[in-house]
C-alpha positions in Angstrom: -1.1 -13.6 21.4 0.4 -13.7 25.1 3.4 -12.1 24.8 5.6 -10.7 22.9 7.9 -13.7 22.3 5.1 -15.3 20.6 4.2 -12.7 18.2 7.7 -12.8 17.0 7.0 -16.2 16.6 4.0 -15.9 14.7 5.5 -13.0 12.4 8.5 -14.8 12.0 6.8 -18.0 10.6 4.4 -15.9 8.7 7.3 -14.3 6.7 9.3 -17.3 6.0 10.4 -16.3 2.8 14.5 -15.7 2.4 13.6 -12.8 0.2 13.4 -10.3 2.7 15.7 -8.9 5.9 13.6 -8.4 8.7 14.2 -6.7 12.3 12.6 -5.6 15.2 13.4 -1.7 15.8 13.6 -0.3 19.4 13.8 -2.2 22.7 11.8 -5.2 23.3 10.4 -4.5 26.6 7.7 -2.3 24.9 4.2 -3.4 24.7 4.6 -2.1 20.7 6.1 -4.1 18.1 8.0 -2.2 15.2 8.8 -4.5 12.4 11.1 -4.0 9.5 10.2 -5.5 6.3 11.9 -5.1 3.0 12.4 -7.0 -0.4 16.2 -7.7 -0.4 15.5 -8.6 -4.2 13.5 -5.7 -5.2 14.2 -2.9 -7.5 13.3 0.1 -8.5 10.8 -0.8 -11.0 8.9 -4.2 -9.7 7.5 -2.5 -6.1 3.7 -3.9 -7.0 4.7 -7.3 -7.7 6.9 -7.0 -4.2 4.0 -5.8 -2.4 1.1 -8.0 -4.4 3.7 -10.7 -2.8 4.3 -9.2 0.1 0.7 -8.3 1.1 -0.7 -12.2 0.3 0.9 -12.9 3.7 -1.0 -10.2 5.8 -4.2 -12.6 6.1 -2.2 -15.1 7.8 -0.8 -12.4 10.3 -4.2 -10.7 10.8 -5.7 -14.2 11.8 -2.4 -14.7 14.6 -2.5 -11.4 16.3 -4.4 -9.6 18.9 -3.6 -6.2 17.8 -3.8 -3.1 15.3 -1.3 -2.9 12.8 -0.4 0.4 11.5 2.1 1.6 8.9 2.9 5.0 9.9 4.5 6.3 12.8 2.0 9.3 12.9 -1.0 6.8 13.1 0.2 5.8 16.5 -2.3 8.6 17.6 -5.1 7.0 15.2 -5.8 4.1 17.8 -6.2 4.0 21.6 -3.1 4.5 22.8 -4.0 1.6 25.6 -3.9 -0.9 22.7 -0.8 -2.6 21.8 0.4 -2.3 18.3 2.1 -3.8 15.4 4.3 -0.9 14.0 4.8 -2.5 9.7 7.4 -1.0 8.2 6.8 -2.6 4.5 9.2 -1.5 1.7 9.4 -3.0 -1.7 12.9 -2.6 -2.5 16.3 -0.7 -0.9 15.9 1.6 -2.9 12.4 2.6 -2.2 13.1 2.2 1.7 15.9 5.3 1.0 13.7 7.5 -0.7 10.7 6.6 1.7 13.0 7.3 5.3 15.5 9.8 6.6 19.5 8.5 6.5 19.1 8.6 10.6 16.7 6.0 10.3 18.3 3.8 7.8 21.8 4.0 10.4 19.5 3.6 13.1 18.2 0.2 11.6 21.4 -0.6 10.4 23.3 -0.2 13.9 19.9 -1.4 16.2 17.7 -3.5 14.5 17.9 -6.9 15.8 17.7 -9.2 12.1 14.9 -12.1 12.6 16.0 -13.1 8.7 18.9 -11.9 6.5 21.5 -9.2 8.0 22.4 -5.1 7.8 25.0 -5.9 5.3 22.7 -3.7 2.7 22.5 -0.8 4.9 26.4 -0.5 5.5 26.8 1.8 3.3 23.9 4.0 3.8 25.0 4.1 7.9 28.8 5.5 6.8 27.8 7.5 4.4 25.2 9.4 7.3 28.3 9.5 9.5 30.3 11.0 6.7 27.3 13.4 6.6 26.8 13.3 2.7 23.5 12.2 0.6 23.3 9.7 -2.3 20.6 10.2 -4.5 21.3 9.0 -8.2 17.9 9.1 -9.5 16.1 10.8 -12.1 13.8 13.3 -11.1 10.9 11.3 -13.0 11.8 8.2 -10.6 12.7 9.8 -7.9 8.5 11.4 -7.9 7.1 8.2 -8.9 8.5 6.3 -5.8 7.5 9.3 -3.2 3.6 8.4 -5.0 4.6 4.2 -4.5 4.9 5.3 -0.8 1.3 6.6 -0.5 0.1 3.4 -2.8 1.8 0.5 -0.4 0.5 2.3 2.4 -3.0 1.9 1.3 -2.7 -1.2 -0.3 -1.0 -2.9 2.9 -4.2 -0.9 4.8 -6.7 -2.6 2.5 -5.1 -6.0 2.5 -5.8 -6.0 6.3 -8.9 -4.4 6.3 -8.1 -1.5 8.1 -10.4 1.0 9.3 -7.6 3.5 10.0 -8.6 5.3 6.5 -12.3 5.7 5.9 -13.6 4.6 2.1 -13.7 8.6 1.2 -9.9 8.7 2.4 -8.8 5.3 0.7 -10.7 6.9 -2.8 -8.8 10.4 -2.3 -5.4 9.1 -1.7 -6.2 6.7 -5.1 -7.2 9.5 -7.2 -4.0 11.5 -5.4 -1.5 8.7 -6.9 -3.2 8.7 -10.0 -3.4 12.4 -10.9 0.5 13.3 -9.6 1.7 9.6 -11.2 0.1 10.7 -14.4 1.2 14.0 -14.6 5.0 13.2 -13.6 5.1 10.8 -16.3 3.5 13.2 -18.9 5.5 16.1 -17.9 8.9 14.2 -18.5 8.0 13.8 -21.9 6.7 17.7 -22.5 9.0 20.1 -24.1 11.2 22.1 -21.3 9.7 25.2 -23.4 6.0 24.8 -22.8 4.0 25.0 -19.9 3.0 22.5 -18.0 -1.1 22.9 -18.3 -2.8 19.9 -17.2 -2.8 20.0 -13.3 -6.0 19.2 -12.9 -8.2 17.1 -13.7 -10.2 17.8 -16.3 -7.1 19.1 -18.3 -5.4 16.1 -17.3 -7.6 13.8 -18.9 -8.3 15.9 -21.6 -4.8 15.6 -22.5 -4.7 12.1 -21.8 -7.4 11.4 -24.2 -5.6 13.0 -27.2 -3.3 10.1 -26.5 -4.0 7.1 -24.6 -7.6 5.2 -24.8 -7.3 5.7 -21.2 -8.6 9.0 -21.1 -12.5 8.0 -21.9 -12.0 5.3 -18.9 -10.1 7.8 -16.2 -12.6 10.4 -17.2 -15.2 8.2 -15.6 -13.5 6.6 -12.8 -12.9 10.3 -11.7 -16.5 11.1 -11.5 -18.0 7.8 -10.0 -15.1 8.4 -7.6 -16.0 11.7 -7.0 -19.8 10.8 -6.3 -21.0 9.9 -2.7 -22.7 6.6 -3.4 -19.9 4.6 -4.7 -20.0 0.7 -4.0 -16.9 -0.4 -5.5 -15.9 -2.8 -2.3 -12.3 -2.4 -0.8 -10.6 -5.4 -2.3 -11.3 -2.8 -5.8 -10.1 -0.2 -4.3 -6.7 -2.1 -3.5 -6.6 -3.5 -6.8 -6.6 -0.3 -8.2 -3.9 1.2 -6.0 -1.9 -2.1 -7.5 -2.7 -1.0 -10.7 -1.4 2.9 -9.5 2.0 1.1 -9.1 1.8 -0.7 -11.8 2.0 2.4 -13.3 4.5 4.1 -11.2 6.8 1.1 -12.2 6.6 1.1 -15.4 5.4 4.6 -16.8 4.2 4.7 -19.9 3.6 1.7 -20.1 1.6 1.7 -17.1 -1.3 3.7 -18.5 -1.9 1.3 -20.9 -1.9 -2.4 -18.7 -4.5 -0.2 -16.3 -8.1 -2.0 -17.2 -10.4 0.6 -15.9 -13.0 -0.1 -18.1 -13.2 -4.1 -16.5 -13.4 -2.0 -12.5 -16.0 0.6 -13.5 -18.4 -2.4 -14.0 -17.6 -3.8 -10.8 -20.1 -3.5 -8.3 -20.3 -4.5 -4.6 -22.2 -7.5 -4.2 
């Protein structure tokens, strides 16, 4: 990529889709790119199928660009700081972006950005009420934890998708088991009696707990220790797949436990 006109370009026609506002942050004179991306038709509950979307486009943008993308603005001091870089600022939903950034960064994007598709009409709100300097958060408490752990999920996935080395496989497995241990226990604890105490957690009385319930107990139980071994094989694109299957459950709770199909990935075997 020459310049930086032409990686515009190329991000522009690899994100044709009308389903999403995006906007270059900061001034364009800078060798760095920051790029707003978010589902303008997401909600609160569908972030993996707006990221399994989402993500399906990063192979085209990894082939047309001649620099590291990273996700967070601390990983700026992951990479030489000689290298230019694609700043990818991913969110599956409006309301996830609110949760996942400050309200100074929302009326900064909102009175800065420069829109490459859509507008700032959906942050209008969010800019005046920063100015009136008063904070909207409707959610449950439930919700509000299970899209802090989507955060930590998209960031890996988007990692994986491009094959990232910014995480090694021991960090990409630890942040997985992370989402899956707090996701679980969030879910479990809005259904426990305010009266008892909350006693699983851990692991091991997490999945003991699990298993007096869900099949999925017998099946985490063993993720958990192959995970926890040093040898494991399981290739990256599994590793993704499973952090798709963490929001799955993030999205839908419950639910979400039981559309996992660990026992299908702890067969899987790098070939």
């Amino acid at each position: 990529m020459k310049n930086h006109q032409d990686l515009v370009a190329c991000i522009s026609s690899c994100l044709e889709e009308p389903s999403y506002d995006i906007a270059l942050l900061g001034p364009s004179v800078t060798k760095d790119i920051d790029l707003f991306v978010v589902s303008k038709n997401g909600s609160l509950h569908n972030s993996c199928e707006s990221t399994r979307y989402f993500t399906s486009n990063l192979e085209h943008i990894k082939q047309h660009i001649d620099r590291d993308v990273i996700i967070k603005h601390e990983h700026r001091s992951w990479v030489q700081r000689k290298d230019s870089l694609l700043h990818l600022l991913f969110y599956p939903s409006y309301d996830h972006l609110s949760l996942w950034e400050t309200p100074s960064f929302l009326a900064s994007v909102y009175n800065t950005g420069k829109f490459l598709r859509g507008d700032n009409s959906k942050l209008e709100q969010a800019y005046f009420n920063y100015r009136r300097r008063t904070i909207e958060c409707p959610l449950e408490m439930t919700d509000y934890h299970l899209i802090k752990y989507a955060d930590i999920a998209v960031t890996n996935i988007i990692y994986l998708s491009l094959d990232s080395k910014i995480y090694s496989k021991s960090l990409y497995i630890e942040n997985l088991l992370y989402v899956l241990r707090f996701s679980l226990i969030e879910i479990l604890v809005e259904d426990l009696p305010k009266e008892e105490d909350i006693f699983f957690w851990n692991w091991d009385a997490l999945i003991r707990y699990i298993s007096e319930k869900y099949d999925i107990g017998r099946h985490l139980s063993k993720l958990v220790d192959m995970f926890r071994s040093q040898n494991i094989r399981i290739p990256h694109t599994h590793i993704r797949e499973l952090f798709l299957e963490s929001l799955k459950l993030c999205d839908y709770q419950l639910t979400g436990i039981e559309m996992m199909n660990l026992s299908e990935w702890l067969d899987m075997q790098e070939v």
